[in-house]
MMTF fields as JSON, N, C-alpha, C and O atoms, coordinates in Angstrom:
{
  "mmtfVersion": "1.0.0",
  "mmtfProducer": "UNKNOWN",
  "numBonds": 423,
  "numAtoms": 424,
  "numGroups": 106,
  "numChains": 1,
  "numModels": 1,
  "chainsPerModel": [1],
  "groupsPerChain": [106],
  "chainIdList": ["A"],
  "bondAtomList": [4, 2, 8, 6, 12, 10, 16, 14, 20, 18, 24, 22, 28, 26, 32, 30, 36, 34, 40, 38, 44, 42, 48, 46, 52, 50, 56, 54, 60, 58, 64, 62, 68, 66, 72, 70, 76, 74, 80, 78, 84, 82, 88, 86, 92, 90, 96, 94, 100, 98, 104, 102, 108, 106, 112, 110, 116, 114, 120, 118, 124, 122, 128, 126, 132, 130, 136, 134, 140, 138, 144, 142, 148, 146, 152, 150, 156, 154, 160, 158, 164, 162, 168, 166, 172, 170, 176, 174, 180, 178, 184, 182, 188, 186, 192, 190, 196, 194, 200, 198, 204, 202, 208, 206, 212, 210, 216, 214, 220, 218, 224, 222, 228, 226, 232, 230, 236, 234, 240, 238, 244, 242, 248, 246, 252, 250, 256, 254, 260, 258, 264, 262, 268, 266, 272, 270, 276, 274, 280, 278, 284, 282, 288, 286, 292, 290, 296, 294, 300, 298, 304, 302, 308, 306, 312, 310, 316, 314, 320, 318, 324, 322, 328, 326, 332, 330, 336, 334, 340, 338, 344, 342, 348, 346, 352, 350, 356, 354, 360, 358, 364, 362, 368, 366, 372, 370, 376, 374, 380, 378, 384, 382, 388, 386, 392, 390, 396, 394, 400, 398, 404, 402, 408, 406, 412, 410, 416, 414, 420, 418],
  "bondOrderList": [1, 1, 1, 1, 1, 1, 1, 1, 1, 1, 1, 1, 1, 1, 1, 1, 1, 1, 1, 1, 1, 1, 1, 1, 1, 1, 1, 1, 1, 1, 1, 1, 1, 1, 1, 1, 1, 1, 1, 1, 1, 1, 1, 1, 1, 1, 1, 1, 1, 1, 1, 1, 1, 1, 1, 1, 1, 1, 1, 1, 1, 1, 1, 1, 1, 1, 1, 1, 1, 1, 1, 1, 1, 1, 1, 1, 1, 1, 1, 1, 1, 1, 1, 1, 1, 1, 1, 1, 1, 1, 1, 1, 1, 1, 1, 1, 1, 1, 1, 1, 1, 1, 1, 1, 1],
  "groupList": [{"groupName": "UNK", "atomNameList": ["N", "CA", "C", "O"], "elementList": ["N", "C", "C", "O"], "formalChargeList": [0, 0, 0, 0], "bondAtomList": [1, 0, 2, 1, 3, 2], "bondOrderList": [1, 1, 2], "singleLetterCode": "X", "chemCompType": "L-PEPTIDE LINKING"}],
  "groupTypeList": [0, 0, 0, 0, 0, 0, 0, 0, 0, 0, 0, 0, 0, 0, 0, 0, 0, 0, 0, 0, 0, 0, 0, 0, 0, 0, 0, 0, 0, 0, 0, 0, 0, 0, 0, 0, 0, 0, 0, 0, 0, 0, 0, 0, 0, 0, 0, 0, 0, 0, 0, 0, 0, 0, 0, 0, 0, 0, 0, 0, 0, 0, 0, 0, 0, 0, 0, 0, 0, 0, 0, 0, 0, 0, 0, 0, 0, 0, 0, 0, 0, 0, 0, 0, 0, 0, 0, 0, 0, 0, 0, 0, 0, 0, 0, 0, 0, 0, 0, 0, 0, 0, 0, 0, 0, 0],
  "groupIdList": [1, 2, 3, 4, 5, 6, 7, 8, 9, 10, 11, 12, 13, 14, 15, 16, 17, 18, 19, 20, 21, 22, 23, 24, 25, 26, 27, 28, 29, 30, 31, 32, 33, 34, 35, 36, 37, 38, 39, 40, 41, 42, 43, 44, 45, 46, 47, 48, 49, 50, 51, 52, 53, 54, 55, 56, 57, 58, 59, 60, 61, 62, 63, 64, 65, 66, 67, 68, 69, 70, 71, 72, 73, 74, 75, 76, 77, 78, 79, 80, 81, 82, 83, 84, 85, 86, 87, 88, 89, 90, 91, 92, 93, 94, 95, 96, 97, 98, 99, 100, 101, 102, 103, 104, 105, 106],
  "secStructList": [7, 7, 1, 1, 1, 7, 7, 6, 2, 2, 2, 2, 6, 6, 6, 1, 1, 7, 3, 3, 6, 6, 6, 6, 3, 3, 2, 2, 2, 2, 1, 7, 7, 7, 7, 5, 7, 7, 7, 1, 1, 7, 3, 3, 3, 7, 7, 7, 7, 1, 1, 1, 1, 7, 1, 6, 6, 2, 2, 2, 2, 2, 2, 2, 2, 2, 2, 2, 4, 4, 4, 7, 1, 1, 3, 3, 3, 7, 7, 7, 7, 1, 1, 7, 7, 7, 6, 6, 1, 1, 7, 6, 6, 1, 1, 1, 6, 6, 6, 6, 6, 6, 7, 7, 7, 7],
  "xCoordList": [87.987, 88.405, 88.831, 89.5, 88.446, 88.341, 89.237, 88.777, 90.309, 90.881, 90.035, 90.208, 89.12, 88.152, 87.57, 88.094, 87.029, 86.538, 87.598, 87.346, 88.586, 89.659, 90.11, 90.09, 90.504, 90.659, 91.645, 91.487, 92.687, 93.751, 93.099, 93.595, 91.851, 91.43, 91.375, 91.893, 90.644, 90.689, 91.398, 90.963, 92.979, 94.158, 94.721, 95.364, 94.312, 95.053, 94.414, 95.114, 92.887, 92.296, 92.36, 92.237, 92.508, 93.238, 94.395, 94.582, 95.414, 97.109, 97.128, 98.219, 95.753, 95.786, 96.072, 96.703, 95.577, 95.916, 97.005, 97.35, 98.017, 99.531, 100.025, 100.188, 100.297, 100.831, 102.576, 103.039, 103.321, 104.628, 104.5, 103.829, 105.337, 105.419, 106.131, 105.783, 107.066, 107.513, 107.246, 107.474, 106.666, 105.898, 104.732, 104.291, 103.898, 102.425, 101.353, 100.356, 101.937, 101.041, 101.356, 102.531, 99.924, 99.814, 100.897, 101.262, 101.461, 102.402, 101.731, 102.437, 100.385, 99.795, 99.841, 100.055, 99.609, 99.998, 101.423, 101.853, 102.265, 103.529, 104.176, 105.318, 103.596, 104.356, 104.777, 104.696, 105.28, 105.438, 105.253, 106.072, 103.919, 103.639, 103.297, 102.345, 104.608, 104.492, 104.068, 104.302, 103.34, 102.633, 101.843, 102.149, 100.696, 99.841, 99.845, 99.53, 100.342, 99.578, 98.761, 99.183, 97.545, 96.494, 96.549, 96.227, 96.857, 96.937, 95.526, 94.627, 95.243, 94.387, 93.918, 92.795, 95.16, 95.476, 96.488, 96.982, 96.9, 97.925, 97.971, 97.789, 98.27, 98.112, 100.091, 100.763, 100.653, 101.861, 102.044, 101.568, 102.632, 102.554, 104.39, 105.017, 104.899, 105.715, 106.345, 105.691, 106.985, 106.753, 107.569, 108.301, 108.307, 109.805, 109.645, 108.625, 110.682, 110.989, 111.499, 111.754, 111.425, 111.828, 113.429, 114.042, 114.272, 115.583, 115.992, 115.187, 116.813, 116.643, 117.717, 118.086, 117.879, 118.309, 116.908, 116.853, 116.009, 114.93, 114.889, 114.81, 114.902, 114.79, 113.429, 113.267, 112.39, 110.91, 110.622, 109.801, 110.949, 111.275, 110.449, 109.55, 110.869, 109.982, 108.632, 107.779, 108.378, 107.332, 106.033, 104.923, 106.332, 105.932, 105.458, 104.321, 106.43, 106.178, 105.025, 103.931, 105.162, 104.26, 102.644, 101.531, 102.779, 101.527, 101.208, 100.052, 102.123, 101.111, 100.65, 99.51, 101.315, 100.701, 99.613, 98.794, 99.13, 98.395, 96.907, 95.859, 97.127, 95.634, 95.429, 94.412, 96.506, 96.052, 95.495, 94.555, 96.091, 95.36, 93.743, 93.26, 93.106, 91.896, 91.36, 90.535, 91.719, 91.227, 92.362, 92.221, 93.222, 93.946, 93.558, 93.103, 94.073, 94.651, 95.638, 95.801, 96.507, 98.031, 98.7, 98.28, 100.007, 100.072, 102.086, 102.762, 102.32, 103.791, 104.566, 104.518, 105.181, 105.666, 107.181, 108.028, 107.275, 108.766, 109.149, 108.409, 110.587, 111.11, 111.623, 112.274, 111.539, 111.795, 112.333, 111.692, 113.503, 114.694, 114.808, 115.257, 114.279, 114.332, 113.292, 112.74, 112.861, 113.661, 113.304, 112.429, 114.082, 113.746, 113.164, 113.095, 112.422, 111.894, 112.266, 113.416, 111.144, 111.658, 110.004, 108.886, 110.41, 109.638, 108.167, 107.25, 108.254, 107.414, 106.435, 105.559, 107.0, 105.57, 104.751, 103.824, 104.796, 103.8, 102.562, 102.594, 101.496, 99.979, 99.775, 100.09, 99.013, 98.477, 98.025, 98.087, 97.421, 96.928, 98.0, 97.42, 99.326, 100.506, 100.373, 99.483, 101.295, 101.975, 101.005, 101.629, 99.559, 98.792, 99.511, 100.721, 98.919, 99.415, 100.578, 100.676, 101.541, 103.008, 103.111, 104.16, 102.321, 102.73, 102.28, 102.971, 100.551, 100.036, 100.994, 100.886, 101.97, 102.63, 104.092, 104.875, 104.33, 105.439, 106.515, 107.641, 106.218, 107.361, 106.737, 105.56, 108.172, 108.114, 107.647, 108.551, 106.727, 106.971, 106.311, 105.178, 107.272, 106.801, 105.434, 105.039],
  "yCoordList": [122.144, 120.992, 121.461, 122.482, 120.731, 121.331, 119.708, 118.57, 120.004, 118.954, 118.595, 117.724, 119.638, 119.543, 117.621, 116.675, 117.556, 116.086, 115.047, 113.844, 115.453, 114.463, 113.983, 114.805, 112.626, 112.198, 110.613, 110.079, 110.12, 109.476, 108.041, 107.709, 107.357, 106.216, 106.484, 105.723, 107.714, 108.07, 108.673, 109.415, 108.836, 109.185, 107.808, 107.439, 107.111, 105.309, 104.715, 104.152, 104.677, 103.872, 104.656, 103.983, 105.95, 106.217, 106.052, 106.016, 105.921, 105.461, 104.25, 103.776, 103.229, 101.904, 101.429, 100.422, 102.203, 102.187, 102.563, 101.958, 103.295, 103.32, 101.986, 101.428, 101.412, 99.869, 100.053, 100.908, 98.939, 99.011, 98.248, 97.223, 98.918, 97.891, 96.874, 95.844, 96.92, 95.473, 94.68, 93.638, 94.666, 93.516, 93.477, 92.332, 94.277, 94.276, 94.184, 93.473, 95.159, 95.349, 96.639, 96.947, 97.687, 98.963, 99.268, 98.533, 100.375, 100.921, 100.811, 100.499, 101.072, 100.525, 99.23, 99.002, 98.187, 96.735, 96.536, 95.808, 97.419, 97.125, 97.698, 97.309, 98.506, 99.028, 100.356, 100.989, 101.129, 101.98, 103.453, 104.345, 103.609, 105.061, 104.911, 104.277, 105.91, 105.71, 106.563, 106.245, 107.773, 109.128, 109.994, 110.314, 110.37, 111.297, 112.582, 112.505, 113.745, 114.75, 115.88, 116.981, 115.6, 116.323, 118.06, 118.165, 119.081, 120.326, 121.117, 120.376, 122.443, 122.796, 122.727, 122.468, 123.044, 122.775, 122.568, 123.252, 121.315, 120.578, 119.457, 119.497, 118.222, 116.766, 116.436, 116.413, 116.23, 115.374, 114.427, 114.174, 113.369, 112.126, 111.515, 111.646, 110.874, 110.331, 109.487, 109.871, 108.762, 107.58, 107.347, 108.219, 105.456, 105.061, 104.543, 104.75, 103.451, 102.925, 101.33, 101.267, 100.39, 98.889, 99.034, 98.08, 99.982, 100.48, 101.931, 102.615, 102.26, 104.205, 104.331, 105.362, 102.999, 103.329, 102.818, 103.318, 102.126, 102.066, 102.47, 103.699, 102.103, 103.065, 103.718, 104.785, 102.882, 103.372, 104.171, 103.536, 105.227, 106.511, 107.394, 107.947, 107.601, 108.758, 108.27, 109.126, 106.894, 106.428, 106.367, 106.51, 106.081, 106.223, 107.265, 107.301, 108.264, 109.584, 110.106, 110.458, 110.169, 110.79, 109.819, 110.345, 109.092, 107.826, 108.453, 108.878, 108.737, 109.285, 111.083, 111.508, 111.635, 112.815, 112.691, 112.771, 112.418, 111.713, 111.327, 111.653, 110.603, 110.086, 110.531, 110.252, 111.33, 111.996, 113.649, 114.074, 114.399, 115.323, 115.701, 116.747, 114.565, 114.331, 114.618, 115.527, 113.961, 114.553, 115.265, 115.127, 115.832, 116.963, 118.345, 118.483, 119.667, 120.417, 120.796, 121.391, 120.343, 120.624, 118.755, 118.173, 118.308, 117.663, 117.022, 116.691, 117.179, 117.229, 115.784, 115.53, 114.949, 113.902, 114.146, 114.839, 113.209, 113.544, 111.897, 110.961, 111.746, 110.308, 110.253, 111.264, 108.911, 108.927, 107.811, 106.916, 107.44, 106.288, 105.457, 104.311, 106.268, 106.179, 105.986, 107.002, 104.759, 103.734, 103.073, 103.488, 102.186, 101.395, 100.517, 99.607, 100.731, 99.31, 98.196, 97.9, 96.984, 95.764, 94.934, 95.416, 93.639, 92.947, 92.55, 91.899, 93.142, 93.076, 94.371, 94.61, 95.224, 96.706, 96.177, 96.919, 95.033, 94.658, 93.97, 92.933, 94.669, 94.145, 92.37, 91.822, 91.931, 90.878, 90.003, 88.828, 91.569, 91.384, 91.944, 92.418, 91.986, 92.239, 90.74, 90.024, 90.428, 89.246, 88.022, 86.98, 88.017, 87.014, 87.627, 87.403, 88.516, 88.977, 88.573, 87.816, 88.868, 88.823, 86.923, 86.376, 86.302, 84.691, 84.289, 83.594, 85.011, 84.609, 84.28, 83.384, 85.632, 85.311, 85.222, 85.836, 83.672, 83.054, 83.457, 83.024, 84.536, 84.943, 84.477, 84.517, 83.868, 83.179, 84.105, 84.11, 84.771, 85.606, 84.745, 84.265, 84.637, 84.304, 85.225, 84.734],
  "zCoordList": [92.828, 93.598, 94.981, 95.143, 95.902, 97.203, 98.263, 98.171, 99.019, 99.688, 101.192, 102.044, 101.059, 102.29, 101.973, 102.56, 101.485, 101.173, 101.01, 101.071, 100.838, 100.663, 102.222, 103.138, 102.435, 103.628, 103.037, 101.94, 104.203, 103.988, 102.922, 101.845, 103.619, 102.92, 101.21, 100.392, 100.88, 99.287, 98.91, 98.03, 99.25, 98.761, 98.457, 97.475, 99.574, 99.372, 98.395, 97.554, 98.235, 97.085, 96.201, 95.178, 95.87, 94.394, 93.734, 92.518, 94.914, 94.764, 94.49, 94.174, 94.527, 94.3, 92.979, 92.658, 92.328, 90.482, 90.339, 89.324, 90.719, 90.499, 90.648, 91.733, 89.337, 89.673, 89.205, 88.45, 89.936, 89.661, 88.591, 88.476, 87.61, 85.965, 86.051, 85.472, 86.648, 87.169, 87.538, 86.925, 88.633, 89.843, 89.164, 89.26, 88.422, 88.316, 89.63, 89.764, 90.523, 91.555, 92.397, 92.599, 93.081, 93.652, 94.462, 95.38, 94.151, 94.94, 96.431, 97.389, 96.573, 98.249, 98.757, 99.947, 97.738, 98.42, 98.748, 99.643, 97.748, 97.693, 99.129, 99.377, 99.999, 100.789, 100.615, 101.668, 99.478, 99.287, 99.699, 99.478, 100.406, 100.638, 101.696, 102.151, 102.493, 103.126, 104.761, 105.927, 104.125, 104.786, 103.895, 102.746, 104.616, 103.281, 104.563, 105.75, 103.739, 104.605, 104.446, 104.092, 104.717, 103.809, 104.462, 105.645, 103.875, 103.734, 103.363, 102.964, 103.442, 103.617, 101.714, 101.282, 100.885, 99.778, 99.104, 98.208, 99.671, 99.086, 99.907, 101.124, 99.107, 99.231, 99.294, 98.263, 100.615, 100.699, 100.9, 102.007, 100.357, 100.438, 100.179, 99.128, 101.437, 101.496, 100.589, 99.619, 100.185, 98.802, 98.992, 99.461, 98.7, 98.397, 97.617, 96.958, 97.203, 95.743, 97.056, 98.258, 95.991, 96.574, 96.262, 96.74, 95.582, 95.728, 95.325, 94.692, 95.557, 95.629, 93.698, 93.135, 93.27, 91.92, 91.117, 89.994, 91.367, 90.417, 89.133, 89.154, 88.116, 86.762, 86.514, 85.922, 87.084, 86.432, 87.715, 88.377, 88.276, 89.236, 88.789, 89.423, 87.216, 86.921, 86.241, 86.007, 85.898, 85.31, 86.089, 85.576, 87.72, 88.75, 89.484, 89.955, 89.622, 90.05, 88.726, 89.167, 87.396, 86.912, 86.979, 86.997, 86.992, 87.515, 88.539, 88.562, 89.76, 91.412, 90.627, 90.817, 90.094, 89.702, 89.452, 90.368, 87.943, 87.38, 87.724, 87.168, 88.715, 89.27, 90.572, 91.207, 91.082, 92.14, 91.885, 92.557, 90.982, 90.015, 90.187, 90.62, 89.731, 89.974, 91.297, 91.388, 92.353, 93.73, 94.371, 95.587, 94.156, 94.827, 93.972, 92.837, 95.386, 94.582, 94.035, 92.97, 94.997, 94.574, 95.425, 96.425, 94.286, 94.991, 94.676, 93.701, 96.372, 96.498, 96.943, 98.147, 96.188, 96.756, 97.142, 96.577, 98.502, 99.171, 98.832, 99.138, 98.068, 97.914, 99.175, 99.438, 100.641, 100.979, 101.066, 100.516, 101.667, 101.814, 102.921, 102.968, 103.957, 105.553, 106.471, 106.891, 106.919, 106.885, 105.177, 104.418, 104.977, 103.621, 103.605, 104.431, 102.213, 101.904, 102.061, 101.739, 102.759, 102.736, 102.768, 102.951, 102.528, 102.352, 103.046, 102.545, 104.321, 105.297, 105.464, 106.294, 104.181, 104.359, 103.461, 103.135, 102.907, 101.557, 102.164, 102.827, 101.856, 102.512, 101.783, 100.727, 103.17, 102.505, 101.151, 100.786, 100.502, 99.447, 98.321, 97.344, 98.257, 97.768, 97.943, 97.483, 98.603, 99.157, 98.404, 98.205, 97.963, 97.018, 96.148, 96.109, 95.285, 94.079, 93.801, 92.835, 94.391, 93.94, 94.288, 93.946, 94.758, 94.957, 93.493, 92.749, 93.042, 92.378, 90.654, 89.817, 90.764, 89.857, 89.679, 88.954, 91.111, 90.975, 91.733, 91.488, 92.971, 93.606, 94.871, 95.229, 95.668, 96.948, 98.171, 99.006, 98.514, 99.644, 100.864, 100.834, 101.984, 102.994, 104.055, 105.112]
}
């Protein structure tokens, strides 16, 4: 496995299948990730949580392992806090999803 072929768009559409068990939707629609930095071999990628007590933390983190595995070689996530999550990093296609099932987002 070689990170030469790896590039930011197919780090994002593989992080797309990391879904929050809660919300039932991609940690990428959600806003969440929020820097990838591709290394000669090693994949870093920024990440927050929608609160820094979250319980499903580690359910998550092993989910981005997981399916990033596959196209990394090595791969290091930084929890970051700063600035925080809020309602307005959630893509368009979050913002359906999450209406679709019953939450108000403007």
């Amino acid at each position: 496995m070689d990170n030469a072929y790896l590039n930011e768009q197919k780090v994002l559409d593989t992080l797309s299948s990391v879904i929050d068990p809660e919300l039932g939707v991609s940690i990428v629609d959600l806003g969440l990730v929020y820097k990838i930095d591709l290394q000669v071999k090693f994949l870093k990628i920024d990440v927050t949580l929608t609160t820094p007590t979250c319980p499903l933390t580690s359910y998550i983190e092993e989910q981005i392992y997981e399916v990033l595995s596959g196209i990394a070689v090595g791969v290091k996530i930084n929890w970051v806090w700063d600035p925080p999550w809020s309602i307005e990093k959630i893509t368009d296609s979050g913002k359906q999803q999450l209406q679709a099932i019953g939450y108000n987002i403007g």
